[in-house]
C-alpha positions in Angstrom: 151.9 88.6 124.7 153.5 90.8 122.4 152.0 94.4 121.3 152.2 93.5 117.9 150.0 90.3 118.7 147.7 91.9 120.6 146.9 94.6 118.2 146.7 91.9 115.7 144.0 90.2 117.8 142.0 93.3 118.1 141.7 94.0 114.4 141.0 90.3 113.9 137.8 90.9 116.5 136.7 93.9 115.3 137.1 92.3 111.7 134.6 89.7 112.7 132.4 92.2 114.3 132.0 94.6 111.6 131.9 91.3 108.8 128.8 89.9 111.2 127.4 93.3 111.6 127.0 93.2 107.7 126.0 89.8 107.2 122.7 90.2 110.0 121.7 93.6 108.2 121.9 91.8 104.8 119.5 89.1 106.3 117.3 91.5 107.6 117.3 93.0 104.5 117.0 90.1 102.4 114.3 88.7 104.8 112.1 91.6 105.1 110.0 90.9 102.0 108.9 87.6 103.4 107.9 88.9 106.7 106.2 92.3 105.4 105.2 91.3 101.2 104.0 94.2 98.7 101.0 95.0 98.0 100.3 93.5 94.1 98.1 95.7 92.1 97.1 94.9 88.7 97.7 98.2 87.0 101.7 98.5 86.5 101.3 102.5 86.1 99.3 103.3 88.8 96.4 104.3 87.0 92.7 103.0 88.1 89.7 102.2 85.7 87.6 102.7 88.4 85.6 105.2 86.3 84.3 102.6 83.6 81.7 99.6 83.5 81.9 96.8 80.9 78.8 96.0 80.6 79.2 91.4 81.1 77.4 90.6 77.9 78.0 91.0 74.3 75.4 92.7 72.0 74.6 94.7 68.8 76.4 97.5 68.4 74.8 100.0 65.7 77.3 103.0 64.9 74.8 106.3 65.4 75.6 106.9 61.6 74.1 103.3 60.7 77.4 102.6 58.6 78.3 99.4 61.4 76.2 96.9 62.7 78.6 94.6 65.3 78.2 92.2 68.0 80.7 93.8 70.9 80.9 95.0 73.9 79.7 97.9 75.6 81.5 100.1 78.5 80.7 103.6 80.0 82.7 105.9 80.9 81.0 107.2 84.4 82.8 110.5 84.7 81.6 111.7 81.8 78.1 109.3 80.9 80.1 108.1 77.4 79.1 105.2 75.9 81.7 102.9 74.2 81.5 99.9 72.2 83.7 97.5 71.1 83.8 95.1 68.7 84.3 91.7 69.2 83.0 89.7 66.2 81.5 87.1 67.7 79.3 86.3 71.2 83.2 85.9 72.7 83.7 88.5 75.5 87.2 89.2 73.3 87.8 90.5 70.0 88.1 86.9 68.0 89.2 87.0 64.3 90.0 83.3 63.0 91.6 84.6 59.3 94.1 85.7 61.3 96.7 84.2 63.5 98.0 87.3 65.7 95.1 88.7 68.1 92.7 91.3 66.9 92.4 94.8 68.4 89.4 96.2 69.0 89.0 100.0 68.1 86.2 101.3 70.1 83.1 103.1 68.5 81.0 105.6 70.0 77.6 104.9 70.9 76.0 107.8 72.5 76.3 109.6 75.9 74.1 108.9 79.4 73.4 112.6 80.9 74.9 111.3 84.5 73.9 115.1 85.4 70.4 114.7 85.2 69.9 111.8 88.3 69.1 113.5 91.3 
């Protein structure tokens, strides 16, 4: 064998070596999600609502001023005792507005405060 050959046959191995070193680390890599998945969370910002309850019903709302009378729904805010209520329109557990064709928004109202404090 020549030198020339020889060398040429070297860097043709380590070619091969280096090109299936890549390709297996690109599996792995590729692979990995399948064998260890993420963990899927709801919230896409990280935050939690932990801290509220919706309460599973609707009922009438009655702004404290008496200016709005609403069915809705009611959450509280349990850091602070807050009460919350939203309007829905309707016994739906969603805001429902049929002269309109885009969804409604509901704007919350608020209903009052629970003194958390106060339970011993």
């Amino acid at each position: 064998m020549q030198p020339n050959s020889v060398r040429q046959l070297s860097l043709d191995l380590y070619s091969k070596c280096v090109l299936t070193a890549i390709a297996l680390l690109l599996a792995v890599l590729a692979l990995e999600p399948l064998v260890r998945p993420a963990a899927a969370s709801a919230q896409s910002n990280g935050a939690s609502a932990s801290y509220l309850y919706v309460e599973p019903r609707t009922t009438m709302l009655r702004k404290p001023d008496g200016t709005q009378q609403v069915e809705g729904k009611v959450v509280i805010d349990l850091r602070n005792g807050n009460v919350w209520g939203f309007p829905t329109l309707s016994g739906a557990p969603y805001p429902v507005d049929t002269t309109r064709s885009e969804p409604p928004v509901s704007t919350p109202m608020y209903l009052g405060k629970f003194d958390l404090t106060k339970m011993k």
